[in-house]
C-alpha positions, 0 to 999 in steps of 0.5 A: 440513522448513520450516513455514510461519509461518501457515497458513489452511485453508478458513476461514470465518466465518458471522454471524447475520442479524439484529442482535438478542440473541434472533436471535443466541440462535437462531442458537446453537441452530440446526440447521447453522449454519455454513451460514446467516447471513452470510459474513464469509469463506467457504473462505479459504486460504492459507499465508504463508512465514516471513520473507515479506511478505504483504499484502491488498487488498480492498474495505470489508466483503471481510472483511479485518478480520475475517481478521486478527482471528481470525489474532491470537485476537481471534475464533473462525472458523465452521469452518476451520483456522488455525495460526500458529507463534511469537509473533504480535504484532498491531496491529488496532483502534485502541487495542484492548488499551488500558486507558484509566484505565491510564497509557501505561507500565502499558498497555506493561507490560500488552500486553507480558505478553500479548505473551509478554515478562515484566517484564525483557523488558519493562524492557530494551525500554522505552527504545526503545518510549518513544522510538519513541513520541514522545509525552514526558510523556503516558506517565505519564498516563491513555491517556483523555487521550491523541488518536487519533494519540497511542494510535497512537503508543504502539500501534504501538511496543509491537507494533514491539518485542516481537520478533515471528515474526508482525506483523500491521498492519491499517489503524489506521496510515491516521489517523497523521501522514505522519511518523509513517507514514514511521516506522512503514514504517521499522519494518516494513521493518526487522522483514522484513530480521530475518526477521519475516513481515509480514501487511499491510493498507493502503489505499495500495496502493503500500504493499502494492506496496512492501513485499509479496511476495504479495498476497490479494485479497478480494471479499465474503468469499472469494479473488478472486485470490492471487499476486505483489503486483504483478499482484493489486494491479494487478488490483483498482484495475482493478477497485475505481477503473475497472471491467475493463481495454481493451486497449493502444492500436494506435498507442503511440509508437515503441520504447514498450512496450504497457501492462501494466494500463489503467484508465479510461472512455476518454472520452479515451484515450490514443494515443500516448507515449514518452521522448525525448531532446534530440534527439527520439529514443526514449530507454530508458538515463538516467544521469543530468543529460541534458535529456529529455521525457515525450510524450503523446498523447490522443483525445477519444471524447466532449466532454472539457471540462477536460483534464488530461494527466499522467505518474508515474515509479515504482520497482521497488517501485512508489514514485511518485518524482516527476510531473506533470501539465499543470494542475500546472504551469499549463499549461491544454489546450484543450477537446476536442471528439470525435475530438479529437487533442492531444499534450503534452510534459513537459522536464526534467532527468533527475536521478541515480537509483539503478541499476536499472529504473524505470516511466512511467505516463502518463495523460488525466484530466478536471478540475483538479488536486485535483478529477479523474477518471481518463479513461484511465491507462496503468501502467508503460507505459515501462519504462527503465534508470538506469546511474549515470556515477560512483559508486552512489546511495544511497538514491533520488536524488542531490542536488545538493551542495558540501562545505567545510571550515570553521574553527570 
């Protein structure tokens, strides 16, 4: 029978109310506790398979931090159960484990003995971990000298190397530099394709869309929704950026499929969109070099000062791989004034992507290129077909590119 890597059964963690000791002593002392002070998590359950990737989204103060703390033993639960099978390595607070007056090599020595690996272990891993790091001579000094990103560094590669059956990221990775982020998903990427369960939380929900199977959502302490990544995540940016979602507009362009998930006020909506070709007609097959256009079609509800009509070409993972908007590309739309219509169209040349489906997301926002609100957004309103004409892309896209041979 196979057992699943972990396993959370009605978990709950109750805080005293109050932040005093002497609230805190009563607390100990008093009478059914476990139902009074305040929820951190209340009746949380769930199983993670091995070799899965599971993530969770929530709000600020839903209790993801705390869940994660007491998978990784660093807090006790109220009542509930927990069991983890194999070894669980851990990257939670920022640097916690750390000694500061330790220099980096002694702290990876260190972390690694309560990781379970004993000085042979650790020695034959050393190399990699410093190299991961990247942060050169600072390993030989105080980890007190080091910076944010520095102890980052550093945290990140000795929880990545250890071999874990159980890696636990929390949102420490979010004050890394994008290089270092872009090397530390590698990572994860490449422990889950070794077979390593991946509990994963981020606030880049295309992160947890990319690399999650399943997905939890906590909302004030308990389950709001668990599931397919996709959908759960989808759910809460509804939610957590626009309020609930409307319904798909009547007169979507067409061959354009009706809209998965909707956010937005709808102070203007949009009504209309579609992939054309040269020629203007509706186009679900790319291979690759044809001359295409993104349409978009929008009503004012309300006075729309600075509109700002935009699309976003999405992978499978759910990886933006390239967009646009109008003020992007300097290309101003008039004021609209209620019942309003405007229409704009995107050309460029499809580039040769990899086979396989892809999603435009369209959208009407109001504002300027970093400083906008979201009036309406449609996500994966149309959904296309890339079928290569020569040989298979590796990777995301094929560039342009030449060869010679030259004499040195």
């Amino acid at each position: 029978m196979e057992v699943n890597a972990v396993e959370v059964d009605s978990l709950s963690k109750i805080y005293p109310a109050g932040d005093s000791q002497l609230a805190r002593l009563r607390y100990i002392f008093q009478p059914g506790r476990a139902t009074s002070g305040v929820a951190a998590l209340a009746d949380v359950t769930f199983s993670v398979a091995r070799g899965e990737a599971f993530g969770i989204v929530g709000a600020n103060g839903s209790g993801k931090s705390t869940l994660l703390k007491i998978l990784a033993g660093a807090l006790s639960p109220t009542s509930g159960a927990i069991r983890v099978h194999g070894r669980l390595s851990a990257l939670l607070e920022l640097g916690a484990g750390f000694s500061p007056d330790f220099t980096g090599r002694e702290n990876v020595y260190l972390n690694a003995s309560l990781l379970g690996l004993d000085r042979p272990e650790t020695d034959e891993r050393l190399p990699a971990i410093e190299s991961f790091a990247s942060i050169g001579e600072f390993i030989d000094q105080p980890i007190r000298t080091y910076s944010t990103g520095m102890i980052l560094r550093l945290a990140f590669a000795v929880v990545a190397h250890v071999d874990p059956d159980v890696l636990i990221v929390d949102e420490a990775l979010a004050v890394g530099d994008i290089a270092f982020r872009q090397r530390c998903m590698r990572r994860i990427h490449e422990l889950r394709a070794r077979g390593t369960t991946i509990l994963f939380v981020s606030h880049d929900a295309m992160d947890v869309k990319a690399l999650c199977d399943r997905c939890l959502w906590l909302e004030n302490g308990r389950t709001r929704a668990i599931g397919d990544a996709d959908e759960v995540v989808a759910s809460y940016l509804e939610v957590a950026l626009h309020g609930p979602a409307s319904v798909a507009p009547a007169s979507a362009a067409p061959g354009a499929q009706l809209a998965k998930r909707r956010f937005g006020n709808q102070a203007a909506e949009v009504i209309s969109f579609d992939l054309l070709d040269n020629a203007g007609e509706p186009l679900r097959i790319l291979a690759g070099g044809e001359s295409v256009a993104v349409r978009v079609g929008v009503r004012a509800n309300v006075p729309v000062e600075s509109p700002i009509f935009g699309f976003l070409v999405r992978n499978t993972k759910g990886e933006t791989i390239f967009g646009s908007n109008t003020s992007r590309e300097n290309y101003p739309v008039r004021p609209l004034a209620p019942a309003d219509e405007s229409f704009a169209e995107f050309h460029w040349i499809a580039p040769q992507l990899a086979e396989g489906a892809y999603y435009i997301s369209v959208g009407v926002a109001e504002g300027h290129t970093d400083d906008f609100e979201m009036r309406d957004y449609i996500e994966d309103a149309i959904e296309i077909q890339v079928r290569s004409r020569t040989f298979p892309v590796r990777g995301y896209v094929r560039l342009a590119c030449e060869a010679a041979v030259v004499r040195s």
